[in-house]
Every structure is written in structure tokens, then in C-alpha cells.
C-alpha positions, -999 to +999 in steps of 0.1 A: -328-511+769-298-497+786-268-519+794-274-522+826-312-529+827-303-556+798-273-571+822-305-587+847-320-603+815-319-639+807-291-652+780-319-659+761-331-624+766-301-604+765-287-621+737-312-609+709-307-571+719-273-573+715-276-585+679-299-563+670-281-531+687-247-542+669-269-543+636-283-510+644-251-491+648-232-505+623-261-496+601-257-464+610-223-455+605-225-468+572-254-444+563-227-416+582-198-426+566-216-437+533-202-467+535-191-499+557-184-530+563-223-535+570-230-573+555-202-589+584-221-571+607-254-586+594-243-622+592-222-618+628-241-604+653-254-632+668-225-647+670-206-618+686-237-613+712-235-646+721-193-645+727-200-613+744-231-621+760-232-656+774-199-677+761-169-659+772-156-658+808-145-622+810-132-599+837-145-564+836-127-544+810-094-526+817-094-501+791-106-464+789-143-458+778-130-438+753-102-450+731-067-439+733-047-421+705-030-444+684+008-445+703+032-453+678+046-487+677+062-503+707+093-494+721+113-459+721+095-431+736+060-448+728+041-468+755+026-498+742-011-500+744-032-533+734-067-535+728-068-570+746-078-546+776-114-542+765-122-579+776-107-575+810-073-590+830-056-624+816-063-641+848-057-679+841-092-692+847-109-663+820-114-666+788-095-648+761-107-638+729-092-631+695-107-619+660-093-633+633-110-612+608-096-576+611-126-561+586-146-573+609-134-544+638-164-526+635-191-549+644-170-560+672-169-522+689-201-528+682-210-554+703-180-540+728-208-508+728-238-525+732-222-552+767-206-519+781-169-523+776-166-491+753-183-459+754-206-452+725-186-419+719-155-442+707-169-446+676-166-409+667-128-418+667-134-447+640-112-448+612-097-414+621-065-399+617-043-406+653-073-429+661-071-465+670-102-470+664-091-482+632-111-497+601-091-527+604-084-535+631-050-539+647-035-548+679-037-515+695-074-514+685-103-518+713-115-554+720-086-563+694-052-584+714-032-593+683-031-579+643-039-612+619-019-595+591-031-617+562-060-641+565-050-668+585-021-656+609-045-647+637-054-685+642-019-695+640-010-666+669-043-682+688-032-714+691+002-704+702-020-691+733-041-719+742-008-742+740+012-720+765-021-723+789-022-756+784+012-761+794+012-733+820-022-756+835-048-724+827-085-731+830-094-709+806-105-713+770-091-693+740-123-682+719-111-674+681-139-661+655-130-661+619-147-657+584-152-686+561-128-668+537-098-674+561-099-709+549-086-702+513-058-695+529-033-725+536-018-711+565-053-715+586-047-750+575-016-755+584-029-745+623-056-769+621-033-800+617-011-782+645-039-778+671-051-814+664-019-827+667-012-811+702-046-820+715-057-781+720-093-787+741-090-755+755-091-736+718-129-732+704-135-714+671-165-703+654-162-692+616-186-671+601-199-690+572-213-663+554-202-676+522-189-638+505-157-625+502-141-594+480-148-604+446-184-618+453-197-652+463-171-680+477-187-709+456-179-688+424-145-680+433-125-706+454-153-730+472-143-745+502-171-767+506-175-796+516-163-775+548-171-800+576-156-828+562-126-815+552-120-799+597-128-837+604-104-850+587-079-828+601-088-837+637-111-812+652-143-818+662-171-798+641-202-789+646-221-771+618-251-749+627-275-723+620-254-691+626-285-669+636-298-697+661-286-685+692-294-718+711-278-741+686-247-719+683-246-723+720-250-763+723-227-766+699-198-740+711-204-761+751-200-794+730-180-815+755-145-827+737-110-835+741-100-821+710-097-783+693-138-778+680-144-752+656-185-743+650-194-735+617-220-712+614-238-707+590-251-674+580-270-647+558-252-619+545-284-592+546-299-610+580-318-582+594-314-560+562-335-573+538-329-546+512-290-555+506-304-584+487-308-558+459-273-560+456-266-590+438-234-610+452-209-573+463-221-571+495-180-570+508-181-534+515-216-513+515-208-478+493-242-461+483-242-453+449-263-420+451-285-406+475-321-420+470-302-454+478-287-441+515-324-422+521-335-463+516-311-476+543-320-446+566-357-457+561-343-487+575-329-477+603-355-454+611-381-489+618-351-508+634-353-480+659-386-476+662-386-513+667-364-509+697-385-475+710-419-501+711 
């Protein structure tokens, strides 16, 4: 359905096609590419279509529909340009966003493709020389308003945010989504006593509990778990839930609260893709290893669009 058709829908509606359209592409540019970050799509998507798609209060976007060269870093003869454009002005009563997760970048353009805030063409730039439309995604990339270096940092920069709009008397909220892997990282910690100590209502996270990370499966490397009990006890309020249930994300992100709330949701790897299960636990980064494997994930693709043609 075209973006503006899908704009008249229903949440509930419109919601659902943007998960499955960010699925879809980042499907195939993998299959293009021969590889991708394809499994963060899988698990993500609803929870990106539902930041883009019903949570967020945005302003229409500022930036080109086509991405900008990459201009240099700031200062000299270089103009500055951040991605923060993509989800419109930084008026005080909208919403601002910020991805932790910078592997993540190309499910978010994504999603930025599928709610009309970048131009499908833009992803021709992706990963490019002089693009910045980059793999990981930086400050200068579209939909992206600040780099989160290692895991971690980008929560520690978001929170900065929602306290200068706290003190500044904003209305708006500061959404942050992160990966589950973030919190073997003590630095995310570090934030969440921070936040909970400054009383930071205005600063909602959901995590992508995914439970993978580079070297395979989280339990079998570093577990984190028990995960809820260890964000209550530093403060926040937490609400884990079903990270493909678009209503209970929902109830649970609109949780009334006078303290930071991070969601966890919880999520499949391969939702959507069934046949990455044949993978084992490397689902980080999707490289075919000949061609009968990619003509597999193009048979894929091939019902997801016919799926969307019915």
C-alpha cells in the first residue's frame, strides 16, 4: 500500500505493514549485497513501526529525500549535517528519538522508507563511498541524531537530553531503542542509576531483547538475565513484553510513571524468516555462503512480495 494510502489506516492497521515492509527491504538488500544485518531487522520491526508509526510525536521530516554526501566532520570549510533531521524540528513539545544500536541503521532507513521520511532511492547510497548512508550508523546518517561509539554511550548522550528538557520545562519525551547486548556493557549501567536518580519521566527506552550478539547466543556468552529484576532495582520502572505484540508493546511504552521506564521486549531473531533458523546461533550478520543458499532467501522474498501484491 503506498505511504500515503497507509497514512489513513488505523495504528492497528498501519502498524503491521510497516513491519513487514522494513522486513522486506532489508531482506532484500541482503540478497543485493549478499549480506546484512537481516536478523535486527527481523526481531525489530515491530518495534520500529510502532516508534515510527503510532508512539513518537514527530514533526514532518527536515531532511532531503535523498541523502546528502557525507560532509566531512564539523567545522573548517565543511557544513555540518545531522541525520536528527529525518524526524522533523526539535520543537519542545515533540518527541526526539535516538538509536542506540548503530548496526542496527539499516532497519531504521528502513522503516524511515516505509512512514515517508526518506526516499526509497537512498538506499542505493547505503554503505557507499562519500555516502552517509552508512552501515553503521553515525551522526550524519539519516534518522540518526548522535554516533553511540561503543555500546552504551548513546544512552548516556540520551539522557543528557531528556535532563536539559526537563530542566528547560519541554513536553516532549526522549524515545531511546537499544539491543539487549548494550547491557554487557557497564557504562549503560552507569546511566541507569543516573536517570533514576534525577527522576527522568520524560526518557522511555525499549531494548531489543533478542538475546544474540557477535559471537552467538547471549546466555552462552555473558547472560544478563535475570534482566527485569536487575532495571528494578536500579530505579526504573520495567515492563517486560512480547516484542512482536504490537498492542502490548504499546500499553506498556504509555505505562503512566514518574520515573525513567525502559520496555523490554522480547523478541525472535528469524521472526518473519523462518529459514535463518537453519543457521544455528550466527545470525549477527547474514553472509550467504554459496548461491543455492541466496536463490533460498530470494524464494523468500519472492512470497513476502507476493504476500503484499494479494
Amino acid at each position: 500500500m503506498p505511504t500515503a494510502a497507509r497514512e489513513t489506516l488505523p495504528w492497528r492497521a498501519r502498524v503491521p505493514q510497516i513491519a513487514h515492509g522494513i522486513r522486506r527491504r532489508v531482506l532484500e538488500h541482503t540478497i543485493a549485497q549478499n549480506g546484512g544485518y537481516l536478523s535486527q531487522a527481523c526481531s525489530s520491526a515491530e518495534v520500529l513501526a510502532l516508534l515510527y508509526g503510532h508512539l513518537m510525536k514527530l514533526g514532518p521530516s527536515q531532511g532531503p529525500p535523498t541523502p546528502p554526501p557525507f560532509p566531512g566532520v564539523p567545522g573548517g570549510a565543511h557544513e555540518h549535517f545531522n541525520g536528527g533531521v529525518y524526524n522533523g524540528p526539535k520543537a519542545p513539545d515533540l518527541d526526539r528519538f535516538i538509536l542506540s544500536p548503530a548496526h542496527y541503521a539499516l532497519a531504521l532507513y528502513a522503516a524511515l522508507i516505509e512512514v515517508g521520511r526518506l526516499a526509497p532511492e537512498g538506499l542505493a547510497h547505503f554503505n557507499q563511498d562519500g555516502s552517509s548512508v552508512e552501515m553503521i550508523g553515525a551522526e550524519h546518517s539519516p534518522g540518526i541524531e548522535v554516533s553511540g561509539g561503543s555500546f552504551g554511550q548513546a544512552l548516556a548522550q540520551a539522557a543528557g537530553i531528556a535532563a536539559a528538557r526537563k530542566l528547560r520545562g519541554d513536553t516532549g519525551l526522549v524515545w531511546v531503542f537499544m539491543s539487549d547486548g548494550e547491557f554487557q556493557e557497564g557504562q549503560s549501567w552507569e546511566t541507569l542509576m543516573t536517570s533514576a536518580f534525577h527522576k527522568l519521566d520524560n526518557l522511555r527506552v525499549i531494548v531489543d531483547v533478542n538475546g544474540q550478539q557477535v559471537d552467538g547466543r547471549m546466555a552462552e556468552t555473558m547472560n544478563i538475565e535475570p534482566f527485569a529484576q536487575k532495571i528494578d532495582a536500579f530505579g526504573w520502572q520495567v515492563c517486560p513484553v512480547d516484542g512482536h505484540d504490537i498492542e502490548a508493546l504499546a500499553a506498556a511504552a504509555h505505562s503512566p510513571t514518574d520515573r525513567p521506564l525502559l520496555v523490554l521486549a522480547y523478541t525472535c531473531p528469524y521472526q518473519g524468516i523462518d529459514i535463518m533458523q537453519e543457521r544455528g546461533a550466527k545470525l549477527h550478520y547474514i553472509r550467504f555462503k554459496d548461491e543455492a543458499e541466496r536463490q533460498q532467501y530470494r524464494e523468500v522474498l519472492a512470497a513476502m512480495q507476493a504476500g503484499e501484491e494479494a
